[in-house]
Backbone as CSV, one residue per row, in Angstrom:
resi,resn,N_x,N_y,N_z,CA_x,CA_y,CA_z,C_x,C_y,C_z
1,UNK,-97.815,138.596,-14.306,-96.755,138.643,-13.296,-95.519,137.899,-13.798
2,UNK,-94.738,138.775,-13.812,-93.044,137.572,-14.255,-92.598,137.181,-12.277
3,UNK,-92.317,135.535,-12.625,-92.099,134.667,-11.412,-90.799,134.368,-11.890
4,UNK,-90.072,134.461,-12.388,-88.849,133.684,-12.704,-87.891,134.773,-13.834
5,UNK,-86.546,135.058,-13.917,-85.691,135.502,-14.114,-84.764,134.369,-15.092
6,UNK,-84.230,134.496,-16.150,-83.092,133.489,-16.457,-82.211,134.093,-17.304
7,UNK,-80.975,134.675,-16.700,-79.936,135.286,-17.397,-78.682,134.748,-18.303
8,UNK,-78.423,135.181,-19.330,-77.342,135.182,-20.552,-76.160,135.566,-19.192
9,UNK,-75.191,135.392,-19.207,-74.012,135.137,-18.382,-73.118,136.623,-19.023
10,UNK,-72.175,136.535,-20.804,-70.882,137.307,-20.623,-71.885,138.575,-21.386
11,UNK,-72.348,139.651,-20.936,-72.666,140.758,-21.716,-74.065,141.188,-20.906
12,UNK,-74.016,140.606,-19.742,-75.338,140.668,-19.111,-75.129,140.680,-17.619
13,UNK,-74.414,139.462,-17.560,-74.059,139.685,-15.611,-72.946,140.754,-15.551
14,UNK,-72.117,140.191,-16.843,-70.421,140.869,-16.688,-70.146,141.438,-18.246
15,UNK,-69.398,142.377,-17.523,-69.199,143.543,-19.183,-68.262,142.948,-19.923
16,UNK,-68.872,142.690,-21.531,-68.052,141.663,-22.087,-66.898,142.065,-22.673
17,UNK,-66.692,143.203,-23.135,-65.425,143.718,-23.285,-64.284,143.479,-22.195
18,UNK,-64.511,143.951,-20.834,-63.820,143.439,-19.931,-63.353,142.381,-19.833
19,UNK,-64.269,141.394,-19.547,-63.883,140.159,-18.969,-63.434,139.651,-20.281
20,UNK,-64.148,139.731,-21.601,-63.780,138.571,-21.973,-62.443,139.418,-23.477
21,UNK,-62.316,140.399,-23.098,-61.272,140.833,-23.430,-59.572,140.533,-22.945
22,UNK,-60.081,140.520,-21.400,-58.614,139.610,-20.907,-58.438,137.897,-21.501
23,UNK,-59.841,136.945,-21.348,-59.569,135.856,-22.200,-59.028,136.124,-23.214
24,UNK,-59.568,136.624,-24.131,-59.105,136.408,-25.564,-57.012,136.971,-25.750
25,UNK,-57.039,137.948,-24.865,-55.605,138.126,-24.366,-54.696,136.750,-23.970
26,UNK,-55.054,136.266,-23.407,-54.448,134.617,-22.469,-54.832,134.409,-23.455
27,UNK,-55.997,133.605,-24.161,-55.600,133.056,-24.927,-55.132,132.655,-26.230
28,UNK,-54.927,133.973,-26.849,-53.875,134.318,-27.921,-52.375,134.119,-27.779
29,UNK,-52.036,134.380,-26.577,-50.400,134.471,-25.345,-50.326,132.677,-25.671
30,UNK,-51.655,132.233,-24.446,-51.382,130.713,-24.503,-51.161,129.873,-25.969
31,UNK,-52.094,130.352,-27.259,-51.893,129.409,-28.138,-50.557,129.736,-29.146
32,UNK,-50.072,131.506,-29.081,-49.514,131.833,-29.357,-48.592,131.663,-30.538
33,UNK,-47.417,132.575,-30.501,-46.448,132.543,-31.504,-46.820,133.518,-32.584
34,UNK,-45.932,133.106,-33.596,-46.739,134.093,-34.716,-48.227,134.002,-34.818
35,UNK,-49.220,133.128,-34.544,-49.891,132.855,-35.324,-51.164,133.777,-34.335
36,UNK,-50.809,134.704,-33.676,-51.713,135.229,-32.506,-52.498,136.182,-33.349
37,UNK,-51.742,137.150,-34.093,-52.462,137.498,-34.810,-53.837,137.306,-35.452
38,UNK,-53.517,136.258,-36.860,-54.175,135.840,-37.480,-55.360,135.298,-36.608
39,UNK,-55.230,134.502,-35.459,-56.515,133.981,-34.073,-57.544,135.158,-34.285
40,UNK,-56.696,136.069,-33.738,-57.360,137.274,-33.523,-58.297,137.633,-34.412
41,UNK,-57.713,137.802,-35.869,-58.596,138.235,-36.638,-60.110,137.043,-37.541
42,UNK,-59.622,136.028,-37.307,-60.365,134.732,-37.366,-61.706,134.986,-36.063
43,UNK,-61.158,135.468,-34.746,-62.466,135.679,-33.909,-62.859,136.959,-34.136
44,UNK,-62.797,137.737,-34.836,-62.884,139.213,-34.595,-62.432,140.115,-33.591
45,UNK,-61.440,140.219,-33.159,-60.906,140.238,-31.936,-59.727,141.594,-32.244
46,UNK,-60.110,142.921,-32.031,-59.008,143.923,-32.134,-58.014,144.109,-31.038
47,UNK,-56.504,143.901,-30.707,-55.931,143.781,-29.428,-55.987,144.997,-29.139
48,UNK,-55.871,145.627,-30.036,-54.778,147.059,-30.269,-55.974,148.113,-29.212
49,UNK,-57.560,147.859,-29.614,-58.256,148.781,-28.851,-59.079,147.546,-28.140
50,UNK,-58.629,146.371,-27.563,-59.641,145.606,-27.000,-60.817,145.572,-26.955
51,UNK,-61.420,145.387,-28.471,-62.816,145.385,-28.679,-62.883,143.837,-29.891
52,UNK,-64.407,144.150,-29.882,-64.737,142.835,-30.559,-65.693,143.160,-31.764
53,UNK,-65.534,142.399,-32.942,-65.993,142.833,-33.992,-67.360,142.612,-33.795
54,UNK,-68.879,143.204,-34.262,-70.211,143.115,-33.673,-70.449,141.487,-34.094
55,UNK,-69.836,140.801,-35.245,-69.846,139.746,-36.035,-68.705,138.556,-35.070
56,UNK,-68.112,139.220,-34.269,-67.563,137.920,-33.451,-68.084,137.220,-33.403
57,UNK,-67.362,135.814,-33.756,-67.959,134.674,-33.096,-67.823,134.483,-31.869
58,UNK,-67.298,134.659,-30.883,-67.284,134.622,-29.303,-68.259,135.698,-28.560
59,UNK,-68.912,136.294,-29.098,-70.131,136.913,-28.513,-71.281,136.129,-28.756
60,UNK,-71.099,135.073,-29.371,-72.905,134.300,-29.325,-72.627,132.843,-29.327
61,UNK,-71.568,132.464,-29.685,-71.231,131.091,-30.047,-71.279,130.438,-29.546
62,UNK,-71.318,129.318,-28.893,-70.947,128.084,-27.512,-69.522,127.560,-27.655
63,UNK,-68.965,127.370,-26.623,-67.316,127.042,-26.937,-66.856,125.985,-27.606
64,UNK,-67.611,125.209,-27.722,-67.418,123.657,-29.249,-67.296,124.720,-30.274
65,UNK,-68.064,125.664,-30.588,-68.549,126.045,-31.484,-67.120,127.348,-32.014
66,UNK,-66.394,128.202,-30.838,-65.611,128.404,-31.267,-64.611,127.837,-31.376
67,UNK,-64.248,126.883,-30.789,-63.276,125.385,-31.145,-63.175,125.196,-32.928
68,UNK,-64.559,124.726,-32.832,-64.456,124.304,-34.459,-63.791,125.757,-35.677
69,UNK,-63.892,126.828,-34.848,-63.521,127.859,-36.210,-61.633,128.036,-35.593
70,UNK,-61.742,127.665,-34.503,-60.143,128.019,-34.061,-59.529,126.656,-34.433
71,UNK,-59.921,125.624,-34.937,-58.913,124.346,-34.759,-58.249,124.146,-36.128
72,UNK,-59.154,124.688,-37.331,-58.137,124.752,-38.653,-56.986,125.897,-38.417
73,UNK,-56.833,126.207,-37.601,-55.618,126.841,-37.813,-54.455,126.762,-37.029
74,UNK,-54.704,125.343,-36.113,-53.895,124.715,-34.920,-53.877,123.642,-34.982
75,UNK,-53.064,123.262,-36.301,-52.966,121.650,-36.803,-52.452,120.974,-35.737
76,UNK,-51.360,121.894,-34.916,-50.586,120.934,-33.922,-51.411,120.711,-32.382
77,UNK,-52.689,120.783,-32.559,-53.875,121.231,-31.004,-54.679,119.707,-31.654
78,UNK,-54.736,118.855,-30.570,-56.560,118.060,-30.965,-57.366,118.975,-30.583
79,UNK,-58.039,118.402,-30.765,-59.882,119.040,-30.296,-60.192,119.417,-28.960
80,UNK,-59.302,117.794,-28.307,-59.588,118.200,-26.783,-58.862,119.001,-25.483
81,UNK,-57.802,119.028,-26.686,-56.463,119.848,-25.924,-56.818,121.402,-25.996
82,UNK,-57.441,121.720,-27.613,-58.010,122.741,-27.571,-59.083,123.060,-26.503
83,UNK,-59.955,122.595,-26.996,-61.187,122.526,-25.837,-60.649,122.979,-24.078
84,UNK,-59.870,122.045,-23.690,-59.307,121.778,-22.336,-58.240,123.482,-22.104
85,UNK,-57.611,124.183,-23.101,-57.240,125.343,-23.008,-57.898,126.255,-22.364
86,UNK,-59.134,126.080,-23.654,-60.160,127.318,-23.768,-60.775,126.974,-22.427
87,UNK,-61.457,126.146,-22.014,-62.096,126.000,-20.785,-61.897,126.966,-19.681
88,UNK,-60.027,126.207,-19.324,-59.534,126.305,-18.126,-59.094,128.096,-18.293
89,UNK,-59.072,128.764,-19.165,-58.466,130.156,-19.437,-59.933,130.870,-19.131
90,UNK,-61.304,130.748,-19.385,-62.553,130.838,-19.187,-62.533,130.763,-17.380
91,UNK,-62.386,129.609,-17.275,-62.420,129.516,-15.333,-61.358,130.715,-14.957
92,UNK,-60.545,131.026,-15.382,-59.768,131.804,-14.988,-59.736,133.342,-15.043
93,UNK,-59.970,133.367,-16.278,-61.116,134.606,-16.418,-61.296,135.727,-16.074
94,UNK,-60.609,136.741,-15.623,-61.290,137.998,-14.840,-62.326,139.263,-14.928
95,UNK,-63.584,138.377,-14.460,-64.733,138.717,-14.839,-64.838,140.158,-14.529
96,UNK,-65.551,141.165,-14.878,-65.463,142.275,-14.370,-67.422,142.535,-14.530
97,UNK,-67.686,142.795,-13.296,-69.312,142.714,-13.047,-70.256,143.494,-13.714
98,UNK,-71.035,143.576,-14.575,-71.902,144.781,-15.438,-72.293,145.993,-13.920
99,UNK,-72.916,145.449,-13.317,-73.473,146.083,-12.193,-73.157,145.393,-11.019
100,UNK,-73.509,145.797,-9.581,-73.379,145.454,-8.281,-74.543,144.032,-8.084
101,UNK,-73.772,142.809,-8.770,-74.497,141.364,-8.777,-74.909,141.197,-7.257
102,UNK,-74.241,141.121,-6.485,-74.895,140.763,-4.970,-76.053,141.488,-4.985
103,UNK,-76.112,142.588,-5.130,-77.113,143.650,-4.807,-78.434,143.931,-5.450
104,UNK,-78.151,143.949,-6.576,-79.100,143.160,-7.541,-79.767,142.072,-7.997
105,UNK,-79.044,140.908,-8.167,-79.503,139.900,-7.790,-79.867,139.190,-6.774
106,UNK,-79.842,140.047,-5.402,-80.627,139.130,-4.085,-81.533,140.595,-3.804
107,UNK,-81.471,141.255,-4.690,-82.931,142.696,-4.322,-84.400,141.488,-5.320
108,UNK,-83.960,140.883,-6.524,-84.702,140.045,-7.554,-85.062,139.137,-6.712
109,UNK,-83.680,138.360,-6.025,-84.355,137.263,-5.143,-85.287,137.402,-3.929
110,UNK,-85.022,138.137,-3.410,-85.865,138.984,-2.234,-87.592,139.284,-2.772
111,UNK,-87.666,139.470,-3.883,-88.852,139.465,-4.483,-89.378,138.206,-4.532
112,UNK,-88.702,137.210,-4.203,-89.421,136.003,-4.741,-89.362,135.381,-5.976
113,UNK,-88.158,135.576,-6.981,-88.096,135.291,-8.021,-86.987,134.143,-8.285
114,UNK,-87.844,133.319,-8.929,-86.476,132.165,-8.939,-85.637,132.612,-10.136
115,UNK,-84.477,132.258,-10.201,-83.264,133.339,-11.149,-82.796,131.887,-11.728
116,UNK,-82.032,131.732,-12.882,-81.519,130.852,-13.786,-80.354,131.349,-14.713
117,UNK,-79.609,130.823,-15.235,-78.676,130.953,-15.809,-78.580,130.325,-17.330
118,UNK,-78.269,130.854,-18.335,-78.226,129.982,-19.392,-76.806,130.582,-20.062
119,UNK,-76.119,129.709,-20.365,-74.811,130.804,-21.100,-74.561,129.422,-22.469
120,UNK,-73.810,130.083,-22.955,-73.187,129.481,-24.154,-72.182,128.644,-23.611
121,UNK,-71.191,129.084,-22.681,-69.944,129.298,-22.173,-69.885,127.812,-21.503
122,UNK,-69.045,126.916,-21.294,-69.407,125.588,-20.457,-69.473,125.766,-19.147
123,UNK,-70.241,124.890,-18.128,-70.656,125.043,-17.198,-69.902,125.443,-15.912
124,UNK,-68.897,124.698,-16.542,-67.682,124.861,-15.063,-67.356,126.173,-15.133
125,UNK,-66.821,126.819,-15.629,-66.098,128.027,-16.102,-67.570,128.675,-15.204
126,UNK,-68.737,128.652,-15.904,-69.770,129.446,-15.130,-70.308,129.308,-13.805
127,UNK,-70.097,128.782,-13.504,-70.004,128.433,-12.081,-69.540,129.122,-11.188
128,UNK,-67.944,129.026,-11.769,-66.861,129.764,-11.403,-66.920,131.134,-11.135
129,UNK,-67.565,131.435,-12.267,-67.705,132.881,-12.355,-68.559,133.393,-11.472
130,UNK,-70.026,132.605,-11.326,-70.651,133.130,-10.477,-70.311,133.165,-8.968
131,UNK,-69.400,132.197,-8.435,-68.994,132.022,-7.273,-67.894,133.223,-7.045
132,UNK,-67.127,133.367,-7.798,-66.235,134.338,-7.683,-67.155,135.825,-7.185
133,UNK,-67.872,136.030,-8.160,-68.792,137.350,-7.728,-69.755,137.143,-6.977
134,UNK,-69.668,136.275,-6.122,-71.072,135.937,-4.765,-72.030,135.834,-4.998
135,UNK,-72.176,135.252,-6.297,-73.578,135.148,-6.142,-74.283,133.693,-6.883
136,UNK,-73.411,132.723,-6.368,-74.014,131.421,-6.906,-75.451,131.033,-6.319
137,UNK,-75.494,130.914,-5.130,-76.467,130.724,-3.970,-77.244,131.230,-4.939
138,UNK,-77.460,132.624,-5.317,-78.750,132.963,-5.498,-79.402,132.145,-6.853
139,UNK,-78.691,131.132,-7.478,-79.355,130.635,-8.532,-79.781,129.521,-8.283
140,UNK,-81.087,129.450,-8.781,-81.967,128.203,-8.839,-81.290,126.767,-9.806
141,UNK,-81.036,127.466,-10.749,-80.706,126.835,-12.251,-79.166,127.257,-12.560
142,UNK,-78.158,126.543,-13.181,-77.304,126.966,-13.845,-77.328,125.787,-15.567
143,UNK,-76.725,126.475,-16.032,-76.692,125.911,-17.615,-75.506,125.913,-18.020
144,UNK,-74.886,125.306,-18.885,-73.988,125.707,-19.634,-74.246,124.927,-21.064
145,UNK,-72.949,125.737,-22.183,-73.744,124.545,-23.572,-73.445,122.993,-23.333
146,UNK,-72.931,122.832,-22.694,-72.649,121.133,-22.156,-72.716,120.804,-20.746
147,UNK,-74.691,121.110,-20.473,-74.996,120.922,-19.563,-76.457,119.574,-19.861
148,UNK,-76.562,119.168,-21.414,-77.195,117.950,-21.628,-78.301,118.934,-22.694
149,UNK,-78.266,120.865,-22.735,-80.134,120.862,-23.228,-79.394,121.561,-24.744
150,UNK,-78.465,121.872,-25.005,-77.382,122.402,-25.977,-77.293,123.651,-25.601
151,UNK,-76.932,125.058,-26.849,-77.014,126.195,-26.666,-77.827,127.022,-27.531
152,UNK,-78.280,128.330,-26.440,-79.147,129.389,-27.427,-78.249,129.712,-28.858
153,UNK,-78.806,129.821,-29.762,-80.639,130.089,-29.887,-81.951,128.990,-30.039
154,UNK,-81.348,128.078,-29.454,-82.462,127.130,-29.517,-82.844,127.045,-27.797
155,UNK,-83.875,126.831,-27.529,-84.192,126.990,-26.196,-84.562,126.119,-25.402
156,UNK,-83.647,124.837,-25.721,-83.718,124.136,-24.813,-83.136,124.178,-23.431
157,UNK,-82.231,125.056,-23.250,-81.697,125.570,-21.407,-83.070,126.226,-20.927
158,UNK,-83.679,127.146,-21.633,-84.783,127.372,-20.702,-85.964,126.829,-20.972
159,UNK,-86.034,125.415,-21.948,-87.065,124.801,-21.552,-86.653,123.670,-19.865
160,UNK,-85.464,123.765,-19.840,-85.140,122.866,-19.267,-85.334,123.693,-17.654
161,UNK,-85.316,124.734,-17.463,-85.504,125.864,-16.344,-86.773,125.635,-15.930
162,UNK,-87.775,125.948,-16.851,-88.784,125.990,-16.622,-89.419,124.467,-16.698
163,UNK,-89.092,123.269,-16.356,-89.525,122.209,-16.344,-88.316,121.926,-14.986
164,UNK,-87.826,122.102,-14.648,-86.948,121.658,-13.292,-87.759,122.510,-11.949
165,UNK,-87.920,123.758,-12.242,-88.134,124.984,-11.261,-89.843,124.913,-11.171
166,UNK,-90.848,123.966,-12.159,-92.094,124.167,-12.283,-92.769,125.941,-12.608
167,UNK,-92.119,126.243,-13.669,-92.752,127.542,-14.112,-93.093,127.262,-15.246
168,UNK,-93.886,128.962,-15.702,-94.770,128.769,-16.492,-94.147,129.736,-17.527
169,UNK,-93.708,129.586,-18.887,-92.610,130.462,-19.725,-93.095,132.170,-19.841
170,UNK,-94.823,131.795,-20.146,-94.514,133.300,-20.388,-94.948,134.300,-19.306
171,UNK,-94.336,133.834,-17.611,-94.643,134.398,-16.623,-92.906,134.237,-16.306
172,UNK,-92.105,134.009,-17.531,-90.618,134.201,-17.229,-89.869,134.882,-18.307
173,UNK,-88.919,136.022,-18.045,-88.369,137.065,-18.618,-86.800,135.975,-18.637
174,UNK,-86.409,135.729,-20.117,-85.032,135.801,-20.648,-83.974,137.203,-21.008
175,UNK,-83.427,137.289,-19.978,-82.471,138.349,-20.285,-81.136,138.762,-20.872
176,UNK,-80.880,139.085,-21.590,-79.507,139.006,-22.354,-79.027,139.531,-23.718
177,UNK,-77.996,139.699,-24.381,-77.339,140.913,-24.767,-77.298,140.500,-26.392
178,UNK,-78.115,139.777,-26.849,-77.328,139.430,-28.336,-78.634,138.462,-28.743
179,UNK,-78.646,138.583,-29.970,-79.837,138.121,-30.538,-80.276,136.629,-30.346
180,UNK,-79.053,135.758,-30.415,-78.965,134.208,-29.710,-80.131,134.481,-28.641
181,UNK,-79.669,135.411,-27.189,-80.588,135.138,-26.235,-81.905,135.400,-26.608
182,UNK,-82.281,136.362,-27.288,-83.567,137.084,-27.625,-83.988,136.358,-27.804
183,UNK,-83.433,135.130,-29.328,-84.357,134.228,-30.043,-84.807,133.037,-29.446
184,UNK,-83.746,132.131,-28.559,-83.976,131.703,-27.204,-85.373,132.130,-26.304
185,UNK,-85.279,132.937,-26.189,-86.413,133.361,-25.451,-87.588,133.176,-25.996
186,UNK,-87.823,133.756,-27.096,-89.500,133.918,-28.042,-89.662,132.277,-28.129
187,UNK,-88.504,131.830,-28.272,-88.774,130.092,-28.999,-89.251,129.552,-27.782
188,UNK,-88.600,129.982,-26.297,-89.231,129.170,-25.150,-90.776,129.900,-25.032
189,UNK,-90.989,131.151,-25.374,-92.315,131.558,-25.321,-92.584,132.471,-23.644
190,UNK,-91.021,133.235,-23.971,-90.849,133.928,-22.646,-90.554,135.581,-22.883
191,UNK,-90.769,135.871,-21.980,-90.548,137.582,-22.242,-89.040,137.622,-22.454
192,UNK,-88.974,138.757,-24.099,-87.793,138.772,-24.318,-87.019,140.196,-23.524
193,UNK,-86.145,140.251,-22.610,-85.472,141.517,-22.052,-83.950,141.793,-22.577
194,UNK,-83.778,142.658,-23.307,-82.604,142.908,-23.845,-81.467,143.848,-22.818
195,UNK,-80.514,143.668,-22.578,-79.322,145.010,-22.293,-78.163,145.470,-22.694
196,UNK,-77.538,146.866,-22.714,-76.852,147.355,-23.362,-75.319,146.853,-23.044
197,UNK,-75.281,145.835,-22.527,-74.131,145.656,-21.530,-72.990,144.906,-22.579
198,UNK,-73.393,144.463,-23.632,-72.759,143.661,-24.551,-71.920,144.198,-25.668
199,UNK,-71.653,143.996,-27.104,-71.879,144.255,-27.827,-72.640,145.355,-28.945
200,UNK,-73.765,144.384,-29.200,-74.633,144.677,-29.897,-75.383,146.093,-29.173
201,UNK,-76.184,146.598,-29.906,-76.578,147.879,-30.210,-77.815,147.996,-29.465
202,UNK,-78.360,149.104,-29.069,-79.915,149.256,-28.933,-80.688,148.783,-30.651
203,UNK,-79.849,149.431,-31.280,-80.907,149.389,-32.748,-80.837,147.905,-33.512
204,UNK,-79.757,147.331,-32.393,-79.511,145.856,-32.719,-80.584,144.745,-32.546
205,UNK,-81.178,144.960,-31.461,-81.774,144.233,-30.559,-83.305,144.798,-30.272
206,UNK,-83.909,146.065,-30.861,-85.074,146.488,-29.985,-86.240,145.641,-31.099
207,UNK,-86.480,145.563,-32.014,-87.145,144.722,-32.580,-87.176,142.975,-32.691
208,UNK,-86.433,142.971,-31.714,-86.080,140.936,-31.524,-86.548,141.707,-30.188
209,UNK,-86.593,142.366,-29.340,-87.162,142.450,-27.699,-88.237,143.147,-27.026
210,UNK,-88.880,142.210,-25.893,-89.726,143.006,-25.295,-89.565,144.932,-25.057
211,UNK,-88.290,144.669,-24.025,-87.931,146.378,-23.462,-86.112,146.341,-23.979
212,UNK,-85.936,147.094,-23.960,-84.434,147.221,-24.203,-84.121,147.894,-22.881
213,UNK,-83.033,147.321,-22.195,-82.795,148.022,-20.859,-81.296,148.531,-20.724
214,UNK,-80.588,149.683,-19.991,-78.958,149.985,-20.339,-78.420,148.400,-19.626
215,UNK,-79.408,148.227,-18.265,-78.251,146.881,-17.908,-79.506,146.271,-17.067
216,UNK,-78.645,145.701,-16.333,-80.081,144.068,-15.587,-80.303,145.302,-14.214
217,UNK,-79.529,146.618,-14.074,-80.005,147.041,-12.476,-81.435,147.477,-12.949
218,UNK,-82.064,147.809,-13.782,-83.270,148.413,-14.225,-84.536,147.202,-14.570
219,UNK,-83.919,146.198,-14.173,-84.770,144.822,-14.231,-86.224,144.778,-12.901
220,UNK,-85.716,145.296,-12.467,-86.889,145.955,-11.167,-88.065,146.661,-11.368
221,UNK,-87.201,147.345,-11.936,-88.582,148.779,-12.112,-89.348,148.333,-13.264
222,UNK,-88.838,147.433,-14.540,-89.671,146.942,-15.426,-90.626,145.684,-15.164
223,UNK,-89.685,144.922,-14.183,-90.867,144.094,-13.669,-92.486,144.488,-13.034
224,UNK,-91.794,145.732,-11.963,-93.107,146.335,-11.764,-94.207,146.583,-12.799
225,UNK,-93.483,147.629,-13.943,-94.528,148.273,-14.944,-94.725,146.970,-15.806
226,UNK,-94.422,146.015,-15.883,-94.942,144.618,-16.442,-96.140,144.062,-15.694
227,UNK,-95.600,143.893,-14.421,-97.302,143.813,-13.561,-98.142,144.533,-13.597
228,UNK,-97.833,145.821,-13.589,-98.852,146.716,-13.666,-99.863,146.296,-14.822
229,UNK,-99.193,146.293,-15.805,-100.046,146.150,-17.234,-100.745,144.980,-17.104
């Protein structure tokens, strides 16, 4: 029986091209000048067709983490000014939803499933996000990479889920769009659930995952045929 749910945040709740296609917009504008370009191509980041290279670093990274590859090239930025940019442009954000989150995620909760959050992304910003799309309430757990457990692919956010919430890992499905979450998952010793909502590929991801799913609305019907078995 899977008792517990714990979702990857940009490529899983919300379509990451979308949402985090307008960030990377702001914040190319915000750090700007000539040098927007070159940002761009440093994150993998195409303006021209708002897509993201499969090798982006902002599809798996934690935001220290793209800090450190964006700050050699913003001699005139500290660390924390950087940091404090990227954050507040993240809270701001205009998330655009993979699927109907209210609806989906309180059909999961309605089952009885405690739901969790793990993102790369820092906490506030996620928060945010989830409140914006209604559906904070429904989480048991939220995470971010500077929420004390670090970031996937190491799995300490959902060891930390499953030791707050009293569950048992491999009666809990990690869901999410990019191999970070996958590996996250196996390392906590949890069912790995992949979706197409990201990036990365079906042929990316089906051998790092339990099921490969198009998005989290089909998270239902696999739970069933998981019990079943």
């Amino acid at each position: 029986m899977i008792e517990a749910v714990i979702f990857d945040k940009d490529g899983t709740l919300f379509d990451f091209r979308q949402s985090w296609g307008a960030w990377m917009r702001n914040l190319l504008a915000d750090l700007g000048g000539g040098r927007a370009a070159g940002l761009a191509q440093v994150l993998g980041y195409d303006p021209a067709r708002n897509d993201f290279a499969p090798d982006s670093p902002v599809i798996a990274l934690t935001t220290p983490e793209i800090a450190d590859i964006l700050h050699p090239h913003l001699p005139d930025l500290s660390m924390v000014e950087l940091l404090e940019r990227m954050n507040r442009l993240a809270a701001e954000a205009p998330m655009v939803p993979a699927v109907d989150l209210p609806v989906v995620l309180g059909a999961l909760k309605a089952r009885g499933l405690t739901l969790g959050l793990a993102t790369n992304d820092t906490e506030v910003p996620a928060r945010r996000h989830l409140a914006d799309a209604g559906v904070l309430d429904l989480f048991d757990f939220v995470a971010g990479c500077d929420s004390g457990w670090g970031g996937k692919p190491a799995p300490g956010q959902l060891l930390a889920f499953v030791a707050q919430c009293g569950l048992t890992p491999e009666k809990v499905a990690m869901v999410g769009d990019s191999l970070h979450d996958l590996d996250a998952g196996r390392a906590a010793g949890m069912q790995a659930v992949a979706v197409l909502t990201g990036i990365a590929t079906h042929a990316d991801l089906a051998a790092h995952a339990d099921v490969v799913l198009p998005d989290i609305a089909e998270l239902g019907g696999w739970i069933d045929s998981f019990s079943a078995r």
